[in-house]
N, C-alpha and C positions, 0 to 999 in steps of 0.2 A: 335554801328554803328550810326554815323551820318546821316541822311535823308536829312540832306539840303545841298544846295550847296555854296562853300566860294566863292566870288566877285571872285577871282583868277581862280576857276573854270568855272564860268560861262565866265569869258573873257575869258577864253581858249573853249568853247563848241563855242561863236560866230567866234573867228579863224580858227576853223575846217571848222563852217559854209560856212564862208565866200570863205573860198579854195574850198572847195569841189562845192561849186555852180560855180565856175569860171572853172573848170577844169573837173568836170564829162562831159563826153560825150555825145550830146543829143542825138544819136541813140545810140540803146542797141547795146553790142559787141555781135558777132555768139557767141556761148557755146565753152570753152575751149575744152568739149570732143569729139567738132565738127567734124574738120579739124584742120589742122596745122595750115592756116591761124588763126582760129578763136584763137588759142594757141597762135600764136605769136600774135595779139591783145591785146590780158589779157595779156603779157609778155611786151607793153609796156606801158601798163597802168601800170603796177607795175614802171615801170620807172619812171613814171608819177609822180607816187605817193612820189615814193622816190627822185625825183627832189627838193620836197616840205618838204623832211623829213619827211615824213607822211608814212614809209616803214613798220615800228617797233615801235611804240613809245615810249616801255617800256624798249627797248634794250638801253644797256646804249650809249653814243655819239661817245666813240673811235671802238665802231662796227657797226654803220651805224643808230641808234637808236636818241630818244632824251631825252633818261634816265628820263621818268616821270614814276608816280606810276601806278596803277593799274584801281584807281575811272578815272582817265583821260582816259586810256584809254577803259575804258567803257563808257564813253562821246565820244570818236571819234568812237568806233562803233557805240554807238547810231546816230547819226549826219549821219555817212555813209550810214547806213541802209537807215535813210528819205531821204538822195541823192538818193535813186536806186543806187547807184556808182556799178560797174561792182564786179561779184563775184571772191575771188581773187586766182587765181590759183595757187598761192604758200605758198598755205593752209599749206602743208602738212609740210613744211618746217620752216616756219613762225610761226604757232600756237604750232607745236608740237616739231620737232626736234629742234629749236631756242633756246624753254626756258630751255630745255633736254640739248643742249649745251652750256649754259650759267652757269647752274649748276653742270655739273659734266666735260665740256672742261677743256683744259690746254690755257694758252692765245695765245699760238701759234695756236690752233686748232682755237679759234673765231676768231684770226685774219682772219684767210685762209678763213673761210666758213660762218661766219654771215654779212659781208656787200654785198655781193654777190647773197646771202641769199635775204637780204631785198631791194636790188633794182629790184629783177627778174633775172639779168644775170644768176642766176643758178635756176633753179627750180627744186624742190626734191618730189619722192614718197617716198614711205613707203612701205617696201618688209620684213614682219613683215611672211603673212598667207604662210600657203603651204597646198598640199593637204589635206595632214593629221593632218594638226595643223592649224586648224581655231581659233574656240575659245579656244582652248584649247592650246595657244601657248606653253605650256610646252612640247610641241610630236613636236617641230622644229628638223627638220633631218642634212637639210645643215649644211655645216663644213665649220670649217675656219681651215686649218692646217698651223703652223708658219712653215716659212722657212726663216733663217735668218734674215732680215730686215723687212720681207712684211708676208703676210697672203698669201696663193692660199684657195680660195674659191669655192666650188661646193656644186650642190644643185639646187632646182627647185621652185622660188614663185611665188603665184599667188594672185587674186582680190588687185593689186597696181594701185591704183589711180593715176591718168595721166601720168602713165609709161610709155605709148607710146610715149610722146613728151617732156619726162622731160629729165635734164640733169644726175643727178646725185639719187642716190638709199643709204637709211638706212635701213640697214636690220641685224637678230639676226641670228649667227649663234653661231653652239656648236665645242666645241673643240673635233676631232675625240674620241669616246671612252667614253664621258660621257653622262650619262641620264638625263633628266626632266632637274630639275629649276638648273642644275650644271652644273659648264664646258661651259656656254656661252658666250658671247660675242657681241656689238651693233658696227657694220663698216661698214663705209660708202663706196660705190665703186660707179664707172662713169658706167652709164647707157652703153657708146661707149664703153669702154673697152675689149682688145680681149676676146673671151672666152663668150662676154653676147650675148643672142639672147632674145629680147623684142617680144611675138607674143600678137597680141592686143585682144582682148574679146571683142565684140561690144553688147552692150546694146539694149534692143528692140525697142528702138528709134535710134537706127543706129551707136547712137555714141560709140566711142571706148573709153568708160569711163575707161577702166581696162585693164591688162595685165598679162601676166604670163610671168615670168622673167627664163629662163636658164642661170645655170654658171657652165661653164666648167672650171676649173683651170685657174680658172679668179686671176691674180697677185695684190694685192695690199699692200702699204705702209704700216707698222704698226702704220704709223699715223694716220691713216684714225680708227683706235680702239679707240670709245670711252668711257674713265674708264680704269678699269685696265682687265686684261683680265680675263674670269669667271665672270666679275661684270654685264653682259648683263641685266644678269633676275634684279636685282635691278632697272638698268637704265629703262628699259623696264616698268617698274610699275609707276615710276614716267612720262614718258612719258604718260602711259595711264590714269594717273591722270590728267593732263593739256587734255586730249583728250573728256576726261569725264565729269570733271567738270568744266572748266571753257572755258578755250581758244576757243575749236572750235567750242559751238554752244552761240555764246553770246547771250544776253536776247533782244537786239536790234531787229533781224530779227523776232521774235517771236510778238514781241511788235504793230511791223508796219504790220504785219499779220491780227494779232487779230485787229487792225485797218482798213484795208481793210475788214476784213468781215465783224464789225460793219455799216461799208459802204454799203456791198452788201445787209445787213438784213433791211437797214432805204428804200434801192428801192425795193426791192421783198416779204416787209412786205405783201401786200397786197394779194399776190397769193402765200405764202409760207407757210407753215404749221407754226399756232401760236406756236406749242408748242416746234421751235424749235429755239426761241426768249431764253429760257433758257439756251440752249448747246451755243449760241452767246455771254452770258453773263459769261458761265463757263469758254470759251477760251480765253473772255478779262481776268477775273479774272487768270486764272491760267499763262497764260503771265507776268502780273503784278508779282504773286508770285513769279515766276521763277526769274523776275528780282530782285526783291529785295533779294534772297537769294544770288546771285552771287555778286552781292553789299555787303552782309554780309560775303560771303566767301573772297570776297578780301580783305576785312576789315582784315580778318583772317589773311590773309597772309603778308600782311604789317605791320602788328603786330608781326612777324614774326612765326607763325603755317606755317604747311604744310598740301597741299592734302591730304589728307589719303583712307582707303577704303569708305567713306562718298560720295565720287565723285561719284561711283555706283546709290546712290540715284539720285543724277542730272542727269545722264546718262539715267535710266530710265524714270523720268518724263519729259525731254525735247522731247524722241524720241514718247510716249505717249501722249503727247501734241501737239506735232508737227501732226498726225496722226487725233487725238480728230480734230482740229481746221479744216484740209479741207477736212473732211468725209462733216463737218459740211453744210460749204460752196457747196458741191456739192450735199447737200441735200435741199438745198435754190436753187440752179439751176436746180433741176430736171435732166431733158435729154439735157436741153440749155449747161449742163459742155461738153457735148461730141463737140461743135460746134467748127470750127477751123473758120477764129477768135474767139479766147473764148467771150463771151457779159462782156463789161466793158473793154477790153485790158489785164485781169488777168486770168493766164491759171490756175486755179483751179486745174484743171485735172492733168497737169504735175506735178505740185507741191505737190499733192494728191500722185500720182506714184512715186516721189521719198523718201516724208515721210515715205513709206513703210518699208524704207529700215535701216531707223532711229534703230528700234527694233535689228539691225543685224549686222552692221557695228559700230567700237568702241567699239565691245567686247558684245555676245548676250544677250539680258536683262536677258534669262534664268541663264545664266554666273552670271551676276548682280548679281543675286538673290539670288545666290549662296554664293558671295562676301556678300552682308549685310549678310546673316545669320549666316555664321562661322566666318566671322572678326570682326563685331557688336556688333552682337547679342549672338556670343560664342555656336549659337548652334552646335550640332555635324556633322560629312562631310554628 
């Protein structure tokens, strides 16, 4: 791996630059998991964005992309991240189902679903959990039974991320009749479609961050099957690879974190417990590491390796990190974190409450833990 950057690189990080300051918005947007309104805001700043070609960068051009590699695009995250630029609500779609469908689509399927994908006009959940199949998505109950040309789909998921206001849903179902990791299947269906009823989950901050999805002999295309059918649980691994390790927690937002709290220790040196001057120096360092390992893994990948069960480790130490870094910070603020306005304009707090969740979400670190020891490590289940 390389550490430095080529001329080519670096006039590509001042491009981003230069856009992004011309085009971020100088009031912050409401939170996607707001209101509608604040949904359809992030929905046209993905416009926005993809005005500029800045939707996808690594998707290649005839899908809405501008087919660069990987180090670039962890230059335009990083760049983003130091815009503040808006957080991008068609995460789920973008980071995960995009590079999912780019590697195992047909090209009639990316025509139909990645430029659409990456300007915002569609925005996609991920309808993966169900009651009984959280982490343990191999107990997924939902069916897809063929009939003719299409699937009818039934079945009940839940904790999907901005399902309440998205368009469209990728979700794993089995073929009536078989068990565990056999017999299933990854198909996409429209959120509208008869047969679905979306009820929202609201978060303890009000917003309706989640949903629980019902499908009643909901009819879909067997286009909408991505892979062949049985292939779910493969596709599904590979998805949770891009989930875990690279795509959706880039080293960017971590980076300008551990910067702001560097910030917040150089003003409340003085009234803050010295001895927490080291947990400030652990969160810069361990930022830093995170990022150069993603830099290494991409390195990987452009060399042409794949994710493997390895992404488990990143998975863990981002959502541990992410955690470590604003315990940190709201132990520098005392009882001042509780204050609405937060002091500084940086809501410690909030940010603090949703790291929580880091540990849980993308597959539970216990799961992890699980993953390095028997895939690894070879030791026994």
């Amino acid at each position: 791996m390389d550490l430095t950057y080529t001329p080519q690189q670096q006039a590509f990080r001042e491009e981003v630059r230069a856009w992004l300051e011309a085009h971020v918005p100088a009031q912050p947007l409401e939170h996607y998991d707001a209101t509608r309104e604040g949904f359809e805001a992030h929905r046209a700043w993905e416009k926005t964005l993809q005005s500029g070609d800045w939707g996808m960068v690594t998707w290649p051009k005839e899908y809405g992309g501008r087919g660069l590699d990987l180090i670039q695009w962890l230059i335009f995250e990083e760049e983003y991240a130091r815009a503040g630029a808006p957080g991008r609500v068609g995460q789920n779609g973008i980071f995960l189902l995009g590079p999912t469908l780019i590697e195992f689509g047909s090209h009639e399927q990316k025509q139909r679903f990645l430029p659409p994908m990456a300007s915002g006009e569609e925005i996609w959940a991920q309808a993966w959990s169900e009651p009984q199949a959280g982490s343990d998505l191999a107990g997924v109950r939902a069916t897809c039974a063929a009939d003719g040309d299409d699937y009818i789909l039934n079945g009940h998921k839940i904790w999907s991320s901005r399902a309440v206001f998205a368009d469209w849903a990728f979700g794993l179902f089995r073929t009536p009749g078989t068990e565990r990791h056999k017999g299933m299947s990854l198909i996409f269906f429209p959120l509208t479609a008869p047969g679905v009823t979306v009820n929202p989950i609201r978060k303890i901050n009000g917003h309706v961050g989640f949903a629980e999805i019902f499908l009643e002999d909901v009819r879909v295309p067997a286009f909408n099957r991505l892979g062949d059918e049985g292939q779910g649980w493969h596709i599904c691994m590979a998805t949770a690879g891009f989930e875990r390790g690279l795509m959706l927690r880039s080293p960017a937002r971590y980076q300008v974190a551990a910067a702001k709290l560097a910030d917040l220790w150089q003003t409340r040196r003085e009234t803050a417990d010295p001895m927490l001057e080291a947990d400030v120096i652990r969160a810069h360092m361990n930022a830093e590491a995170y990022a150069l390992s993603i830099y290494q893994t991409a390195s990987r990948l452009m060399a042409g390796a794949r994710i493997g069960p390895e992404a488990s480790t990143n998975k863990i130490f981002w959502s541990e990190m992410d955690i470590h870094l604003h315990q940190t910070a709201l132990s520098i603020l005392g009882t001042e974190a509780e204050l609405i306005p937060p002091p500084g304009g940086h809501d410690w707090l909030d940010d603090y409450i949703f790291s929580l969740a880091g540990p849980i979400y993308a597959g539970s670190n216990e799961i992890q833990r699980n993953i390095i020891a028997e895939r690894m490590l070879g030791l026994p289940r």
